[in-house]
N, C-alpha and C positions, 0 to 999 in steps of 0.2 A: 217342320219345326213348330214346337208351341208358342203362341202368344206367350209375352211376358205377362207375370203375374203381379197387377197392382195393388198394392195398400193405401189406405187412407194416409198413414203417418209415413210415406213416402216424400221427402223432397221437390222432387222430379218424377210425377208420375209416368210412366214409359207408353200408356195409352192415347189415343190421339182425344185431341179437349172435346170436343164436342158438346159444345156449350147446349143448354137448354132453358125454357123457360117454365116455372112452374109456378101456382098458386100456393098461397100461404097466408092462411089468418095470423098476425101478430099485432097483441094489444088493441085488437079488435077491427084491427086493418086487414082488409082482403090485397093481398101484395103480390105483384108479379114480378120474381124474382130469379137469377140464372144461376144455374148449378152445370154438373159438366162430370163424366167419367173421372174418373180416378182421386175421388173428395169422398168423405163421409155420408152417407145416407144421397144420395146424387137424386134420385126420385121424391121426396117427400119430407116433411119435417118429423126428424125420427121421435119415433114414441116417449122415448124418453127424457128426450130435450122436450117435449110438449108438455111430460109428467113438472118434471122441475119449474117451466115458463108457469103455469096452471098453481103450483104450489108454494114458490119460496116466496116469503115477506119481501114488498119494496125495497131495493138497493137504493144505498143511500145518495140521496140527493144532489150529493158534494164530493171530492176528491177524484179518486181515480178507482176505476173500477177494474175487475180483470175477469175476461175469458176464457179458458185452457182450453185449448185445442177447437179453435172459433169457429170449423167447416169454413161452408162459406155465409155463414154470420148471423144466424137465427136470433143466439143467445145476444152477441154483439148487441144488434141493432134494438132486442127489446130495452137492455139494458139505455140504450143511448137514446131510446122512445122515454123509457120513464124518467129518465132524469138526464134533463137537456142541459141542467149545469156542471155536471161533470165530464170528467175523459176516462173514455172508455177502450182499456187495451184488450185487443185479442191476438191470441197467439197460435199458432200452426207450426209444423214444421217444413207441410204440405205449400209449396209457394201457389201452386192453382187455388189451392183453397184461399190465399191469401188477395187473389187476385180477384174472384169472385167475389168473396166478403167486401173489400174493397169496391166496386162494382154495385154492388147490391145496397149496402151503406148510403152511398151516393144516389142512389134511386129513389130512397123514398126518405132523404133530409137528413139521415142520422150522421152529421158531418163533426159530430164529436167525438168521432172513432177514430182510433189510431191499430193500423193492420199491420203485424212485425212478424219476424222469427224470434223466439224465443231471448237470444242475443243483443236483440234492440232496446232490450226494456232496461231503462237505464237502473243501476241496481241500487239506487237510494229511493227509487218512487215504493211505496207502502200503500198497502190497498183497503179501503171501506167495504169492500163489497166483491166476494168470488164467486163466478156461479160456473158450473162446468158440469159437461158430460163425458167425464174424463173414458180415454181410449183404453178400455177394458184388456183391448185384445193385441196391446203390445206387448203383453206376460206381465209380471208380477216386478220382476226387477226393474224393468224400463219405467211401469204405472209406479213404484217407489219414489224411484230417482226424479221421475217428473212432480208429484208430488211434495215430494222432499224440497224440492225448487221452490214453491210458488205460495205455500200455506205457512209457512214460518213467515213470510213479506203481508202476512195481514196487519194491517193495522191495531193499532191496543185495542180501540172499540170496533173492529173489522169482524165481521163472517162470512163467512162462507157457505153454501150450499151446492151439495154435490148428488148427483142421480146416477144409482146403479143397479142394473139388475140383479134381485134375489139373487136367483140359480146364477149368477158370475161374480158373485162374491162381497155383497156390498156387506154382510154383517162380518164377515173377516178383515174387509179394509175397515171399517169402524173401527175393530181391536186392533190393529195396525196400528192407525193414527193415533190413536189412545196411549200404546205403547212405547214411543217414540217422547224425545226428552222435547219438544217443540215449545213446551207450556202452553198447547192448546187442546183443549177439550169437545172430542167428536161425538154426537149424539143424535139420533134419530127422530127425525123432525117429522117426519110421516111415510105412508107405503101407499101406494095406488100402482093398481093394474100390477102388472109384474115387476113392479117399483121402488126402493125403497128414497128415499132425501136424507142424507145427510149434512149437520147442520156442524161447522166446528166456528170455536170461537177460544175468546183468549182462556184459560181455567183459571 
């Protein structure tokens, strides 16, 4: 019989945890942090969350901040590194990953994180500041719907910035969100490596 086969945006991943501990520069901190089978990038901080940490302007200082889809917490923790007066929510669907993040958070002070399911997030908090590396590879409809969730909850003077790889589609979700009655305006903030940022804010 085959092993089960794990995803990232999995709940319950069916593989056994097997916690790990790995290195990570954030914010210029060298951090030793635990990641575990059946999470997003489990080995290293993925390229492209590095692209995005490397490129988007300071989140704002104040309110509440949001991460889609948090792993276990790269983006979280920079976010709650640079700005200590805010709260900062990350969200999974992945509970391991939530566990971790959690975990990890705790390790080196970022204690102004709050780690949830999607469901947690009480639906009148409005966000200054989105930054994600939204999960590409759960198809088109599901990256919609999630999407569709979380970028209309921007704040009036709220932005967002978002990392995707060229070749998976990032100048098609640009016209996506463009397209979309949201009243917000998606534009391309910059490309590195096989990168592109995009940047949405109110139009």
């Amino acid at each position: 019989m085959s092993e089960p086969t794990d995803h990232y945006f999995t709940a319950e991943p069916a593989s056994p945890e097997e916690r790990r501990t790995i290195e990570v520069t954030l914010e210029g901190r060298s951090l030793e942090l635990q990641t575990a089978k059946g999470v997003y990038s489990p080995d290293r901080l993925d390229p492209g969350t590095a692209v995005l940490l490397g490129s988007a302007p300071d989140p704002s200082p104040t309110g509440d901040l949001l991460d889609i889809g948090c792993g276990w917490g790269p983006i979280s923790i920079t976010l709650a590194l640079r700005s200590p007066a805010a709260r900062v929510w990350g969200v999974d669907v992945n509970r391991r990953s939530l566990d971790l993040a959690r975990t990890n958070a705790a390790a080196v002070g970022a204690l102004n994180t709050t780690f949830c399911e999607p469901d947690e997030v009480p639906g009148d908090v409005r966000f200054a500041t989105i930054w994600s590396n939204p999960p590409i590879h759960v198809g088109k409809p599901a990256l919609h719907a999630l999407l569709e969730r979380w970028l209309p909850r921007l704040a009036d003077d709220g932005v967002a910035h978002l990392v995707v790889q060229k070749h998976l589609g990032s100048d098609s979700l640009q016209k996506w969100i463009n397209a979309q009655d949201w009243g917000l305006r998606c534009t391309r903030r910059s490309s590195a490596k096989a990168f592109r940022v995009l940047e949405v804010r109110r139009a």
